[in-house]
N, C-alpha and C positions, 0 to 999 in steps of 0.2 A: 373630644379635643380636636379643634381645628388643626388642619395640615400646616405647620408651618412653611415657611421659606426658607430651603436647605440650604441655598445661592450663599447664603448671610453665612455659614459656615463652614470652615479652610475643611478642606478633604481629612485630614489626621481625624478631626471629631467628627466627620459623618463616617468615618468607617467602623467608630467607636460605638457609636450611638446602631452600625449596620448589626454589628456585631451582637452586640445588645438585641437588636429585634428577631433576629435569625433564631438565637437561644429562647427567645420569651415563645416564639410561633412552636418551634419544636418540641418546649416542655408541655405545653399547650394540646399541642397532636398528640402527645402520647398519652399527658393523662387523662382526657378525655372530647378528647377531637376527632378519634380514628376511628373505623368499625373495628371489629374482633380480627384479629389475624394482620393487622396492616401496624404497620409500625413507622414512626420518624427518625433519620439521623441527618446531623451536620456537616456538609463539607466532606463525601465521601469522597474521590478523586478516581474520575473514570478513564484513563490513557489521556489522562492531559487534560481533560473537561473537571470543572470544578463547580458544581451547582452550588445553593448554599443551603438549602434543606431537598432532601430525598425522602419521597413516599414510598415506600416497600409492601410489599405483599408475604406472608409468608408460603415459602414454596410448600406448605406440609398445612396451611390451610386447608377445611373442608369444603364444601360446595355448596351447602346447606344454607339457606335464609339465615340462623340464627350466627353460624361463621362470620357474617357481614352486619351483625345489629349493631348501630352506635355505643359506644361507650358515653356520649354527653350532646355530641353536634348531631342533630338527623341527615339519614341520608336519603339525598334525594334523587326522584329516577326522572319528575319532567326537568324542560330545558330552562335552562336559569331565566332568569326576568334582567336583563341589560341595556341600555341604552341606546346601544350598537351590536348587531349580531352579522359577521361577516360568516360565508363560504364559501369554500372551493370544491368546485364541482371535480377537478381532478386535481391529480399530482402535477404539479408544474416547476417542482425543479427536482433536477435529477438525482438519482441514487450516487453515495460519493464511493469512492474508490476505495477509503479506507474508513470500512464500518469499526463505532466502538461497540466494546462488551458489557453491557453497565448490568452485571451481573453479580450478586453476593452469593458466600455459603449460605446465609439466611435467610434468602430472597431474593426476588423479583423486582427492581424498580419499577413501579410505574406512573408515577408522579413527579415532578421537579418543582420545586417552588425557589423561584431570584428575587433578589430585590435591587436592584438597579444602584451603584454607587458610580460618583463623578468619576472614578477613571477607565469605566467600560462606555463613557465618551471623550475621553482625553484625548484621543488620536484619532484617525481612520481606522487605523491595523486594529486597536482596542474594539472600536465599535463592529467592525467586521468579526471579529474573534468572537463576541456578544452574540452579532446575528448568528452565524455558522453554528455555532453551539447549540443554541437554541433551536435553530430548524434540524440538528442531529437528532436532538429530542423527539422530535417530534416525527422524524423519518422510520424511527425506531419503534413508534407506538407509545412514546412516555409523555401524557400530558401534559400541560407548564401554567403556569399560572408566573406573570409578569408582574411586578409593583416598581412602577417607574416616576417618584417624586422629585425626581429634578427637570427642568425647562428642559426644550430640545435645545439645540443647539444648530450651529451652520452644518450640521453632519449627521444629524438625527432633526430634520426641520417640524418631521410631524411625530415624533419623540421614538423612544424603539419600538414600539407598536409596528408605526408605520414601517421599519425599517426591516422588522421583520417580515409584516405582511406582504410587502413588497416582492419580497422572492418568494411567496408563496403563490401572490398572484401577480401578477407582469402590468397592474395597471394602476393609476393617482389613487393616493389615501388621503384623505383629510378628515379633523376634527376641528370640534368648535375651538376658534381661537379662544375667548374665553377661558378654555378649561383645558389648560397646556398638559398636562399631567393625567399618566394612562397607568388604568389597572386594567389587564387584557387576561384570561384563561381560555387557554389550547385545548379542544379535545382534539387528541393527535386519531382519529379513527379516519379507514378511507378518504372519507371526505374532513376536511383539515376544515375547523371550525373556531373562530376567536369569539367570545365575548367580551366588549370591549364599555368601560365606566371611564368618563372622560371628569378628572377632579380638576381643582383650583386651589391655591393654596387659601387657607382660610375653612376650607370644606373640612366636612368629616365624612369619614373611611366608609364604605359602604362592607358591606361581607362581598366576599368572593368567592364564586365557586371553584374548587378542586376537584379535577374528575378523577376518580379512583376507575373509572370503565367507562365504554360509548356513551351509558346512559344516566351512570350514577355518580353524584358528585356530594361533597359537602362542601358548607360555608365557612369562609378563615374569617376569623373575629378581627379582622385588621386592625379596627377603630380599637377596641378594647387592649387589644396588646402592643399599637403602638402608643395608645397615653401613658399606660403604664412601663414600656421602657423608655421615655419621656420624663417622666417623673423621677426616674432615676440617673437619670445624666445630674455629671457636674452643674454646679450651679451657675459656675460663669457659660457654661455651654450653652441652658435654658437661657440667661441672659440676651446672650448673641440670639437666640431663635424670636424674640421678643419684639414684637414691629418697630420702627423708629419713630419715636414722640410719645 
């Protein structure tokens, strides 16, 4: 199913529709997206950070190959195949002052998967709170994988990608105008690495890699679980998503 145009939709029903894909990816992880021992939840709330799916490890996993065998997605140990592969040769912005603890009885986070709604750029302050969040994650050692289908804006000009990239590296980011809309995964390891799939509305969803470690990641069925929570939206809401003529 091609990407539609969110623009066409008041924020109330793309939070609906957010909400909706958040649940579809996470039932998705757990029934058979995850290796053994790794597990998905929604919305756990870390001292004020609120991701919208968490990859966890189990703290009482073993070490052993068979611990880490897929249950359905393989997992893979070369470096994803992306359009765009940035890195950073070092750490360039500083340690903050007040580290979070994104720590469960159950487990280890170490994965964050967002998906981008119009009011984490409604403001300055929103989209800063966006970025900083985000590079917490990342300062911590917890991968991220970005899904970002709305246009940038006068505040995000090269979409959050860039705006995160940005304080990672201190220097211009650009993508093809063309294809405003960024799906970007962080392997948060020493060297802070983005793989970066520059979409258009009208395109379909590529897989995207989830790093579970430096070297191992799985692919998110993006295109698959978002037609199908797509299909499930109101009918006047598909309407609205509908090109005009």
């Amino acid at each position: 199913m091609p990407v539609h145009d969110w623009k066409r939709v008041p924020s109330g029903l793309f939070h609906h529709f957010h909400q909706q894909w958040i649940a579809e990816l996470c039932a998705r992880f757990n029934a058979r997206g995850l290796p053994r021992g790794y597990y998905a939840m929604i919305e756990q709330s870390a001292s004020g950070v609120v991701p919208d799916i968490l990859t966890l490890e189990h703290s009482k996993a073993g070490s052993g190959d068979d611990e880490h065998e897929a249950l359905g997605l393989a997992v893979a140990t070369a470096p994803p195949q992306t359009r765009f592969v940035m890195s950073a040769e070092n750490e360039l912005y500083a340690a903050r002052a007040n580290h979070i603890a994104i720590l469960r009885p159950l487990g280890d986070v170490v994965a964050v998967l967002e998906i981008v709604s119009p009011g984490d750029k409604d403001s300055r302050h929103a989209l800063r709170s966006f970025v900083e969040k985000s590079l917490e994650f990342l300062q911590r050692g917890i991968h991220l994988l970005v899904v970002d289908l709305l246009p940038p804006t006068p505040r995000d000009p090269q979409g959050i990608h860039g705006a995160i990239w940005q304080e990672i590296r201190d220097e211009p980011f650009a993508l093809p105008p063309d294809d405003p809309l960024k799906l970007a995964s962080y392997s948060a390891g020493p060297v802070k690495t983005a793989y970066v799939e520059p979409v258009a509305v009208g395109d379909e969803l590529p897989a995207m890699p989830l790093f579970l470690g430096l070297s191992r990641h799985i692919p998110v069925p993006l295109e698959e679980t978002y037609a199908h929570t797509v299909s499930l939206c109101p009918e006047p809401m598909r309407e609205m998503l509908q090109p005009a003529g």
